[in-house]
N, C-alpha and C positions, 0 to 999 in steps of 0.2 A: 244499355251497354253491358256486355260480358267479358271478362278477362280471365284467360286461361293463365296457371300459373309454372313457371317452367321447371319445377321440383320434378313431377313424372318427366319431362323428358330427359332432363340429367340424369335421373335415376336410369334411363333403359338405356343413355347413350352409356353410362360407365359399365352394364351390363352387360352391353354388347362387348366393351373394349375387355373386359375379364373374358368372356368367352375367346374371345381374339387372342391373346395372349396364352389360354389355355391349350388352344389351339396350333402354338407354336408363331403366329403372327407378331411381327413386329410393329406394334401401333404407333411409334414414333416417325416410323418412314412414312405409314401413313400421311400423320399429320403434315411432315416438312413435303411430301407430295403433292398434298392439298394447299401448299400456301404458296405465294407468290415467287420463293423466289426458285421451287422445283429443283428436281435433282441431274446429276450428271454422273457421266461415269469415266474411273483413269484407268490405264493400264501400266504398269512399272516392269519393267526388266530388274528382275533381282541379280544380283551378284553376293557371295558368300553365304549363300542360303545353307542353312545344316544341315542338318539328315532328317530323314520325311517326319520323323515323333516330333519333330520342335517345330513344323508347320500350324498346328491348332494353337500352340502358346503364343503364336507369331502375330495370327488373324486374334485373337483376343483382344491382343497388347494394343494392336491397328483400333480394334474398336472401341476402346477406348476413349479414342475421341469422337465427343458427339457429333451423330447425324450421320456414323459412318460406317458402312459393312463390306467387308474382306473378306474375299477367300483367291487363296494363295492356290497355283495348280504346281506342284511339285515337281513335276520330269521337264516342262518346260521354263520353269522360274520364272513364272510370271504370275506376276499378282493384280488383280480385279477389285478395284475401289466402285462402290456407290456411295456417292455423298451427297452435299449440298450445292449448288454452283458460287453460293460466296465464300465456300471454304478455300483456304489457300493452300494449293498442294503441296506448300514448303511443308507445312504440319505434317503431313505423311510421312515425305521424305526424310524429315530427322526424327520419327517414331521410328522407322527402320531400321537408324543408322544409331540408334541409342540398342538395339538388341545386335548391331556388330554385322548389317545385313545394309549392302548401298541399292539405293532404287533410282533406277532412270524412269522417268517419263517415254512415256514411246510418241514417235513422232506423230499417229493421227491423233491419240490423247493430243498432243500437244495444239497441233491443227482445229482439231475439235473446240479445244478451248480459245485460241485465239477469234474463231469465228463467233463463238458467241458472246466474246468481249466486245468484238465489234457491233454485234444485233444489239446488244445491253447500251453501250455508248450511242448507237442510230435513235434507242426508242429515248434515251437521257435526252439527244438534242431535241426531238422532235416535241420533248416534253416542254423541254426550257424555252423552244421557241412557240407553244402558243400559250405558255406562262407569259412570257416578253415580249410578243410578236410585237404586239401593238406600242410598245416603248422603243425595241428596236427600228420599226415604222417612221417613229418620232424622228428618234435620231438621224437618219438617211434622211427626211425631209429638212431639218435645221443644217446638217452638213450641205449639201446641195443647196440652201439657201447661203450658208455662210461662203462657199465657191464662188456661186455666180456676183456674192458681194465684192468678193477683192480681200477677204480675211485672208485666204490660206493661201496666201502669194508667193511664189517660189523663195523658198529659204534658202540666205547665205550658206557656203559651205564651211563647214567649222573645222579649223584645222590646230594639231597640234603644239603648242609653242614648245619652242626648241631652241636652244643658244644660238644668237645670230651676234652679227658684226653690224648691225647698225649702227650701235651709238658710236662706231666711228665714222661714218659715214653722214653724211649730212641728210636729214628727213627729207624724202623726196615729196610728201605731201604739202611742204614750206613754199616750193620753189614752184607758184602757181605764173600763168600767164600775166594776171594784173600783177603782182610785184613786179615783175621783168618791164611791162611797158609803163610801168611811175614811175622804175629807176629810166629807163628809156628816155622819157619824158624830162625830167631832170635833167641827166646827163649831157643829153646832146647841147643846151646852155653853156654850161660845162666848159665843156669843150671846147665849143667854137669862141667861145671869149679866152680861152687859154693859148687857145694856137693861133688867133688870131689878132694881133696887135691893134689894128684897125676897129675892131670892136669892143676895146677897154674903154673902160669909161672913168669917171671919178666914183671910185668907194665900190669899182666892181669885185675886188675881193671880197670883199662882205657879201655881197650879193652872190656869187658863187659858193663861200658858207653856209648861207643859208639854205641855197638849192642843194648841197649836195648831202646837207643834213639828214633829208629823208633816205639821200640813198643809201647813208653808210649806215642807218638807224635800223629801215624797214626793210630794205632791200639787197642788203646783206646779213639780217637779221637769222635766216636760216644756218649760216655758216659761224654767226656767232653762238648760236645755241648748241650748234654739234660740239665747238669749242670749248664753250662753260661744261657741257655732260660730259667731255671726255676727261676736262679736268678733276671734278667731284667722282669719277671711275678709275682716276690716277691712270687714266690712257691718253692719247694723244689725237684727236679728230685728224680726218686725212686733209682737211682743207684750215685746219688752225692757223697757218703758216700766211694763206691767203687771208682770213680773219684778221690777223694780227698786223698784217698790212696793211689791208685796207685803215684799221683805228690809229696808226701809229700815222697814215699817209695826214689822217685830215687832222689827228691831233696837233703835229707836227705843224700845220698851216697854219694855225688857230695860236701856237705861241709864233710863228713867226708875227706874226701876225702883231701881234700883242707887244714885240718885245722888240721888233725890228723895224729898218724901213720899209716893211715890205707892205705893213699895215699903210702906209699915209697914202693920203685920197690919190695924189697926182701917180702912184708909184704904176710902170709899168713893165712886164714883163717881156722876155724875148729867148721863148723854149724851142729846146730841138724835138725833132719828130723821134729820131729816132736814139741820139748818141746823146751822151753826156757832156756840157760843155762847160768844163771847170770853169770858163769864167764867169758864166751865170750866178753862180754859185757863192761869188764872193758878198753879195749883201744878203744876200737870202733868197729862199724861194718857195713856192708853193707848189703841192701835190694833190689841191682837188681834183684835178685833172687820173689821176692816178687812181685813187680811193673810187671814183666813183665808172674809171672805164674799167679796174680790175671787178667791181662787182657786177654790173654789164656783162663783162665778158664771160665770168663764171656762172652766173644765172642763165647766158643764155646757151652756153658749152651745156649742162648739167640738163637742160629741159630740152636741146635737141639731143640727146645723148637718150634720153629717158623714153620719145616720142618714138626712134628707130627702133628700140628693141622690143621684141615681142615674148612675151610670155607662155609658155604652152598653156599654163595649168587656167590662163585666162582664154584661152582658146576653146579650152575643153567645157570653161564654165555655159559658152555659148551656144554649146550643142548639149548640156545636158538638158533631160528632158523635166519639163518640169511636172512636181508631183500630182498640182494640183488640175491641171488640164486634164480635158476628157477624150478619151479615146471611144470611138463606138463597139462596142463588144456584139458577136451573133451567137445566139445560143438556139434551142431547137427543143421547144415542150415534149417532154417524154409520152407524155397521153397522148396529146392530139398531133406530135408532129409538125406544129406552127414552126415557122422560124422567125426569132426574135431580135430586135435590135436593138441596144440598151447602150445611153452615154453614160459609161461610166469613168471616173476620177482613175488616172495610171496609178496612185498610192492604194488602189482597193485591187486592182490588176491580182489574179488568182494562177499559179502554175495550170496549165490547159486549156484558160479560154484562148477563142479565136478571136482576135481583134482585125477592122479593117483598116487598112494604112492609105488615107487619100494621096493623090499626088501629090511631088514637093512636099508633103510631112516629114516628122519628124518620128524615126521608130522609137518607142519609148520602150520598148524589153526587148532581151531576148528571146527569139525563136526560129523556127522554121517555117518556110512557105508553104500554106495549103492551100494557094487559091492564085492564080494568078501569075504575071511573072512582070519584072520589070531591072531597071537597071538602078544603085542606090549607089551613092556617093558615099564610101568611110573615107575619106581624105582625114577627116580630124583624127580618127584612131589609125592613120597610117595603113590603111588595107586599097586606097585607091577605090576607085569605081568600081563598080563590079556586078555580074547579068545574077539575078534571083532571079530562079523558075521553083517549080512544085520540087519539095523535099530539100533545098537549097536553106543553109542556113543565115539570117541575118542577126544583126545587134544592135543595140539600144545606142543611140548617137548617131546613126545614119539619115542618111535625107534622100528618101523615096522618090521613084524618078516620076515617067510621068503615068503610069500605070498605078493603076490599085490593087494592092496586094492583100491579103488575109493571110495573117500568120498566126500563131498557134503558139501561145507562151511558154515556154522554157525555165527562164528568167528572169528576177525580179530584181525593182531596188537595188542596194546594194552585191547582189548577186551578182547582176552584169557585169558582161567584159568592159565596155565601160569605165564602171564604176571604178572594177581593178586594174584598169590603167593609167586612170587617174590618180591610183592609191599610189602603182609603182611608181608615177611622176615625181609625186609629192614627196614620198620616200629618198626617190634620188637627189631631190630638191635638199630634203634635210641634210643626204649625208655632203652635197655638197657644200652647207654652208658651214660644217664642221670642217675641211678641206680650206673653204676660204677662208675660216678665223686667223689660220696659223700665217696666212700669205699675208694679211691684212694686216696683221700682228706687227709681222716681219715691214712692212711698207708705211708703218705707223712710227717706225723708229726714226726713218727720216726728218721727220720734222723737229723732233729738238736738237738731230745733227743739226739739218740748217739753223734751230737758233744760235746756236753756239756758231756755227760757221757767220752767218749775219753779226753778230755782236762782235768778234773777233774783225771781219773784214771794215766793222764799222771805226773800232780804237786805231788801227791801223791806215786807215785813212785820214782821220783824224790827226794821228801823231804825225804822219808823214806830211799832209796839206795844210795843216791846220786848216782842214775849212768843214766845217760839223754839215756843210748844205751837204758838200760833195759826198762824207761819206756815209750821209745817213741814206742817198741817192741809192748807192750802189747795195747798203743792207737793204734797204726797202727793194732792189732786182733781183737782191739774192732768193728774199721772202717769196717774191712774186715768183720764178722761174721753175721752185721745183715742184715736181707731180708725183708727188708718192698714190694719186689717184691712180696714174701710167702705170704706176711698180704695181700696185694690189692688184689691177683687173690682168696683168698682162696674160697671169694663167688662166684664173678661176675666170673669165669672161670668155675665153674661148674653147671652154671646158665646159662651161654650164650652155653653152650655144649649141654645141655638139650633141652633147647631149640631148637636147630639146628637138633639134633637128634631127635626128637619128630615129627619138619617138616618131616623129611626124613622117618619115619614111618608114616605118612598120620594123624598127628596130630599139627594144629596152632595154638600157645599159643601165646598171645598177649606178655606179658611181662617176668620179673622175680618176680614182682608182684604178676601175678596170679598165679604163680606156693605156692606164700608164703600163699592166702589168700584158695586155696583150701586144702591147707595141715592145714586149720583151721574148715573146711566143718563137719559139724555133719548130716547134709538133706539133700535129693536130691530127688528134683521132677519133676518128667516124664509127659512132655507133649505125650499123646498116642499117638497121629498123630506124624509120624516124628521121632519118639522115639522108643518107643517098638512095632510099628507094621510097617508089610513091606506096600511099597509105593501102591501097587497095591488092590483094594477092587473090591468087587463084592455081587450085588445080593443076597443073601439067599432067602428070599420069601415076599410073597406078601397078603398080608391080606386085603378083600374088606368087608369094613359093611355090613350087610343085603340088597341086592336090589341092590348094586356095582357092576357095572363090576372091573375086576381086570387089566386087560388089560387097559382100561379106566384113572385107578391111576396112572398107571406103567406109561404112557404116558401123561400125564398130570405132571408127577416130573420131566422125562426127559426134557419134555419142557420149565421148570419154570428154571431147572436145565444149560438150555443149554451153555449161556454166564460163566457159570462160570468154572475154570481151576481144581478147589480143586479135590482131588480122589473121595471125592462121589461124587462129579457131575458128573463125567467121568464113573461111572459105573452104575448111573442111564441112562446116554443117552442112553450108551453101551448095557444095559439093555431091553431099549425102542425099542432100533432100531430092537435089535432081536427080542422080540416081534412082533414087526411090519412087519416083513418081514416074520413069521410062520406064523400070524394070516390069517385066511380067514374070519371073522366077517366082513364083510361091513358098521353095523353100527358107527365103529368109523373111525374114521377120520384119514388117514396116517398122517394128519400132522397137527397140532394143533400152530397158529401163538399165539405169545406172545406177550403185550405191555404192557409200563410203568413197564418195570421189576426192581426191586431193592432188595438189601439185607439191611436189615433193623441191630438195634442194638444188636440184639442175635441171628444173625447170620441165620436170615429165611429167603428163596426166595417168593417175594410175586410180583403179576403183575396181570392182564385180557387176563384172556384165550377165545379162539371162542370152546365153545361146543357146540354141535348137542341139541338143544331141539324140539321135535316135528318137522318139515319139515323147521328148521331156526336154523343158528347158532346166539348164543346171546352169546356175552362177559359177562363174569363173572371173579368175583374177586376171584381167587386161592392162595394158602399159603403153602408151604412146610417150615415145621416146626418141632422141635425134641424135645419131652417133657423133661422136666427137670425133673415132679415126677409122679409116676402114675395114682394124683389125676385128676391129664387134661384129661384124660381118661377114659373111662368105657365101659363094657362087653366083646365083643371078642377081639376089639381093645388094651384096657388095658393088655388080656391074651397074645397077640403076640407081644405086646411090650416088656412085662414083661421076657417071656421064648425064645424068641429070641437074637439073635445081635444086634447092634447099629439099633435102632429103627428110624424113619423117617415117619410122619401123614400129610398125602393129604387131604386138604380141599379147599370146594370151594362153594361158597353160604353159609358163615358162619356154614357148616355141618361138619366133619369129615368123609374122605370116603374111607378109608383105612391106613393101616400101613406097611410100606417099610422098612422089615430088610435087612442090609448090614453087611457084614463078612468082618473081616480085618485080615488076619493073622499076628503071632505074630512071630517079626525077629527069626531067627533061635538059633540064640546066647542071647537073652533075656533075657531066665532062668538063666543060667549060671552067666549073666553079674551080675544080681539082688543080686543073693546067697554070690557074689564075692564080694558087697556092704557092705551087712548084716555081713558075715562074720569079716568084719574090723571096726564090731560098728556104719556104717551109716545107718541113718533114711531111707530109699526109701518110697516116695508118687506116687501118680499116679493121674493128674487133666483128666479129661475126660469131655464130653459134656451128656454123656448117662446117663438114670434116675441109681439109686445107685446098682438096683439088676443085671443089666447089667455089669454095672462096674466092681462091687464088684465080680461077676465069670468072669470077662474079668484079673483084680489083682490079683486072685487067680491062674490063669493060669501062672500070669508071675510070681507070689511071691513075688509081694509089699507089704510093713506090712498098707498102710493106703493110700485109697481112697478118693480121694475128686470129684462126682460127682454132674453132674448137671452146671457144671462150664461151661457158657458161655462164646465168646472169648472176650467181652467185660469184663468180671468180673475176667481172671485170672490175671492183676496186683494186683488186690485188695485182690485174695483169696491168691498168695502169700504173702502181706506183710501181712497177718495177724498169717501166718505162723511166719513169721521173729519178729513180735508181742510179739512171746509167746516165742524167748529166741533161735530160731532155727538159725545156720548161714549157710544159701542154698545155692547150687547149683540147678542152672534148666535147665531143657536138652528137647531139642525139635526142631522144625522148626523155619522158620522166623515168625510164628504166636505166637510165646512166645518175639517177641524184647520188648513190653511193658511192658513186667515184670520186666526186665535192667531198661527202662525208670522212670517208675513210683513207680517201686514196692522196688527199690534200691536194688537188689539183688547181692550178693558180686558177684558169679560167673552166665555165663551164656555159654552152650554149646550151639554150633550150628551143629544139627547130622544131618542135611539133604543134603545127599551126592553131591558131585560134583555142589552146588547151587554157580553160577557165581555173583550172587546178595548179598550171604553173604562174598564172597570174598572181592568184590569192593568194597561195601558199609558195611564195617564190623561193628556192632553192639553187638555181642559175645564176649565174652574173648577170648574162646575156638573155633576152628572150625574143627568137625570130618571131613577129606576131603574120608573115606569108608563108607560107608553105616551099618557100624558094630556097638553093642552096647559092645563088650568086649573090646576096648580099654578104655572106662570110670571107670568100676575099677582100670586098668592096671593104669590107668594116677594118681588116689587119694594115690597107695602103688609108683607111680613113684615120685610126689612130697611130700612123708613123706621121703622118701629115701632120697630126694634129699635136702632136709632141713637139716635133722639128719647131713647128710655128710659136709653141707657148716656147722654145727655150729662146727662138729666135726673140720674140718679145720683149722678154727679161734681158735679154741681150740690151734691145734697141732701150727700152728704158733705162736703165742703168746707165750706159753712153750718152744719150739727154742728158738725166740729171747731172751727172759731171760734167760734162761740156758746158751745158747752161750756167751751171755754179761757176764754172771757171769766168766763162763771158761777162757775169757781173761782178766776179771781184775782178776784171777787170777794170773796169768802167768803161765798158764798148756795148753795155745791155740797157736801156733804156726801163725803165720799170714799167711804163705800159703795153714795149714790147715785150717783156719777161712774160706778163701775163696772158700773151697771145700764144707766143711760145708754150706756155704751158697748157693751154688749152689744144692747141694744137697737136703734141705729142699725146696727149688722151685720144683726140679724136684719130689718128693713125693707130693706136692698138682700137679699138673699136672694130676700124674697113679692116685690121689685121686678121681680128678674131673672125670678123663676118667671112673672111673669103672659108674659114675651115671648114662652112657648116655643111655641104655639099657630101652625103655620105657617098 
């Protein structure tokens, strides 16, 4: 063995690098060339660059920092960085700005650099996954094990606590089917030896003691518990009053019992059904009879009361999809072209894959149709039935007809419409039960009126009969008869129903609120976009000044138009491109580049277009812009603004070089919706951007009594409160492009009718949100909450009238105590079928 030693060649490599250097070469760049992480290059737009002598002191100061070489070109002020690609071009940018000189990045610099952030990040993963492959392998294999086991079983949904009215309320998880049929059980003994003479026996008081033991103990024990929580909360349970009856009825028995003849073996009863018969009354009497039908009857009032109502947000829990199920996903190997099909879990669902949807499934994301077509039920999110073919959008919560579909993810998880309609639910849910605390509050005061009223009617029968049976009779009807349950639900029950049922007809109401403040609505105005016309615009015609090509405009608006999402930009481009591809003119240009594009404060596209002049294209400054009145215009321009559609004027070179009418058709249900306004005395306006003679025949079509034209979208907060100004109380119905009229302009209500919009969901800004595309539920909704007001005041009416009539009846003594308590189940169960007729939006 020989070993060379590496002294000679260090020596000729630093040899070489001295000659290099002698040379003029930089062996630094060298080196960071040769290593891994390679160089890049910036370009910077200077700004306050000095005079040409302070250019070398500039590129010095620049080099400065290691790994990096400057030169500055002086007439164009732009300056040429070679660096390192981990260098960070902030370091440049405030090396320049410390010698009093700012540096922009240029956009292919910029370009440049993003794209090889992404190759740098492609070859990290590519790195990390065959560091990990075989652990993340692991993982997917124990997930997929732990699925098919039953671990990852769909999770409760976890909801925010929030101050409720329960503890006055009695626990509705208490009041199960077996309590109801033990007291049942019991009870009916009870009874039938109370009302039945023939069935007495010797010592069957006792024996009725006994039995009705468990019921007053275990089976009214839910109503004593609301009781005890509301006392230790210093509030008042809404059913105390029943509580307190029920223990006073069998207490009450228990000293007669003890103290009276009522107790001895032979003693025999002889009770009315329904009245009071003072003479019963003179040696004593007993109320098992009482204690144990008033618990009966409120266990069973409270669990059919509980069984008829329905829940949205348990509705929605039924359709949601669950995480852990698997959907089949098809993917397509890029090498070979296979096409693949893989069960994978909805919680792993990626934006893009294409899932297939068997029939009768259930969609778990959002997306759109690329395969297929078939018919899919949203009844739960309120959109009805409805035909998916290719490019048709569906959502998560739907149930797939009998077709199989392939759709193409959109959205995930909590992303989904879905998701945020559930959120809006739940949200409503809270604000409503801030809404019911103060009514429940207010319906919680009744019961220690009635005790005072009970104790009072009680001394006073007393003093007047002397007879303690008689008037403890008539306070124990007093206890039984009233329903401050009747008073609490009479609003919030047919408020939170409404609501619920509104959702389920494809309409979100925020609160019980907004339903109070548009049943106050006298105005309603219509943002056109979004409102009264459908989503889709197109073209009508094309008007070129004298000496214009038409063609020319047509593609110069598409261009200026391009970057932006709104409908008329989408049917100017739409517009261009057809153009474009009929035309055989040579002299313009397929493709007109844009820079420095912006939309300015009334809403006009303005940027430097490259048009053809003479044998050079020269940037020029262009403006798509929409007159407000016909004075901006004149001759033929002014005539095709005027007698057409939504108008739209191409300038460029401070000239005017044509006029772009666009046709919006008007929803199909419109008319109808408008007439359906009118007819119930409300104002309908219509704000629009187009001059007034435009408008004013676009209003007339739909049958709005007042136009407000020329309103740009900066100006409509301001055009509405001036409406609100003059004494008007608005509603405003439109797109997300009316939220600043809520913000600024304070308007009571605010609809949001632009359909299936994920962004008015999430981020809700509206009172109201149309989740159809239709303008006929906006009438339906103004005669829904006049209806639905009338009915809650009528309610509080009809309870109020009960409880005083009822209170009266038993201090009378003409109320029976076990009819008191029918009576009072009764008037609950009437606001209940009250509240139900409202729900019908």
């Amino acid at each position: 063995m020989w070993s060379v030693t590496d002294s000679p060649l260090d020596d000729a490599i630093q040899e070489a690098k001295s000659a290099a250097q002698k040379a003029g070469f930089d062996t630094e760049t060298f080196a960071a060339v040769q290593s891994k992480e390679g160089r890049t290059s910036f370009a910077f737009e200077l700004e306050g660059l000095g005079s040409a002598s302070s250019v070398s002191e500039l590129e010095e100061a620049i080099e400065q920092i290691e790994g990096v070489d400057a030169k500055i070109v002086y007439p164009s002020a732009m300056a040429w960085i070679s660096a390192s690609r981990t260098l960070d071009p902030t370091l440049i940018v405030d090396a320049f700005q410390q010698h009093g000189v700012t540096a922009t990045l240029t956009d292919s610099s910029l370009r440049r650099r993003l794209a090889w952030t992404d190759v740098e990040e492609g070859r990290y993963r590519r790195a990390r996954a065959r560091r990990f492959g075989s652990r993340v392998d692991e993982e997917s294999r124990r997930f997929e094990i732990a699925r098919r086991e039953g671990f990852l079983h769909k999770r409760d949904e976890t909801t925010r606590v929030v101050e409720t009215t329960e503890v006055l309320f009695t626990a509705r998880s208490l009041m199960t089917k077996a309590r109801l049929f033990t007291s049942i059980a019991c009870t009916i003994p009870v009874l039938a030896v109370s009302f039945w003479r023939e069935l007495q026996f010797d010592y069957w008081q006792w024996a009725l003691a006994a039995l009705s033991l468990p019921v007053v103990l275990y089976g009214a024990w839910p109503f004593h518990r609301a009781t005890i929580g509301g006392a230790r909360r210093g509030m008042s349970a809404l059913d105390s009053a029943s509580s307190v009856a029920i223990l006073m009825a069998w207490g009450w028995s228990i000293v007669m019992m003890l103290f009276s003849s009522v107790g001895d073996p032979t003693y025999r009863a002889q009770p009315k059904w329904i009245a009071i018969d003072p003479t019963k009354f003179v040696s004593g009497a007993l109320f098992f009879d009482v204690a144990c039908g008033m618990t009966v009857i409120l266990l069973a009032g409270r669990i059919l009361v509980r069984r008829a109502r329905s829940d949205l947000l348990e509705d929605l829990k039924r359709y949601r999809p669950n995480p852990s199920s698997t959907v089949t996903v098809v993917g397509k190997n890029r090498k070979t072209g296979e096409v693949r099909k893989e069960e994978v879990a909805i919680q792993k669902l990626n934006v893009g894959d294409d899932i297939l949807i068997a029939p009768y499934a259930l969609i778990p994301a959002d997306g759109y149709v690329v395969g297929g077509a078939s018919t899919i039920d949203g009844t739960a999110l309120g959109i009805g039935r409805l035909k998916a073919k290719v490019n048709d959008h569906v959502y998560a919560g739907c149930v797939n007809g009998s077709n199989t579909l392939k759709i193409r993810v959109l959205q995930t998880g909590h992303r989904t419409w879905f998701a945020g309609i559930t959120r809006w639910v739940s949200q409503a849910s809270v604000h409503q039960n801030h809404a019911d605390a103060v009514a429940t509050r207010a319906a919680s005061m009744l019961v220690p009126v009635s005790f005072v009223i009970a104790a009072t009617d009680f001394a006073l029968w007393a003093l007047i009969t002397n007879n303690l049976n008689q008037a403890f009779a008539t306070a124990l009807a007093v206890l039984g008869c009233v329903s401050p349950v009747a008073l609490a639900t009479s609003a919030s029950l047919a408020m939170r129903k409404s609501i619920e049922d509104a959702a389920r007809q494809g309409v979100l109401i925020q609160s019980g609120e907004t339903l109070r403040v548009i049943d106050t609505v006298d105005t309603v105005i219509f943002n056109r976009v979004g409102a009264l016309s459908k989503a889709g615009m197109s073209v009508e015609k094309v008007t070129a000044d004298r000496g214009e090509n038409p063609d020319l405009v047509l593609r110069v608006a598409g261009a200026l138009a391009m970057e932006s999402d709104h409908p008329v930009s989408r049917a100017l481009v739409r517009a261009a491109r057809e153009a474009r591809d009929a035309s055989t003119d040579d002299s313009i240009p397929g493709w007109i580049d844009v820079t420095h594009s912006e939309i300015d404060e009334e809403g006009s596209f303005r940027g430097f277009v490259e048009l053809p002049v003479g044998d050079e294209a020269r940037s020029v400054e262009a403006v798509l812009w929409r007159p407000r009145s016909l004075s901006a215009l004149d001759g033929r321009l002014a005539a095709a603004a005027e007698s057409g559609s939504s108008p739209l004027v191409v300038r460029w070179k401070n000239k005017d070089r044509g006029v772009i009418t666009l046709f919006n058709a008007v929803k199909d249900d419109a008319v109808d919706a408008v007439d359906d306004l009118e007819a119930q005395g409300i104002e309908t306006m219509m704000l629009s951007r187009d001059t007034y003679p435009v408008a004013r025949r676009y209003g007339d079509s739909v049958g709005v009594s007042h136009v407000l034209a020329g309103i740009q979208p900066g100006q409509k907060p301001q055009t509405v409160r001036s409406v609100r100004n003059h004494g008007a109380t608005i509603a405003v119905v439109g797109d997300d492009s009316i939220n600043d009229c809520f913000r600024v302009a304070n308007v009571g209500i605010l609809i949001d009718a632009m359909s299936k919009s994920s962004a008015a969901i999430e981020h809700p800004v509206a009172n109201v949100i149309m989740l159809k595309n239709d303008v006929a539920p906006i009438p339906r909704l103004f005669t829904f909450a006049r209806r639905l007001n009338r009915r809650i005041r009528s309610n509080l009416g009809f309870a109020w009238v009960y409880n005083v009539a009822a209170i009266v009846a038993a201090i009378s003594g003409v109320l029976h105590p076990m009819i008191a308590s029918l009576f009072m189940l009764g008037a609950t169960i009437v606001i209940e079928v009250r509240s139900t007729w409202t729900r019908n939006l």
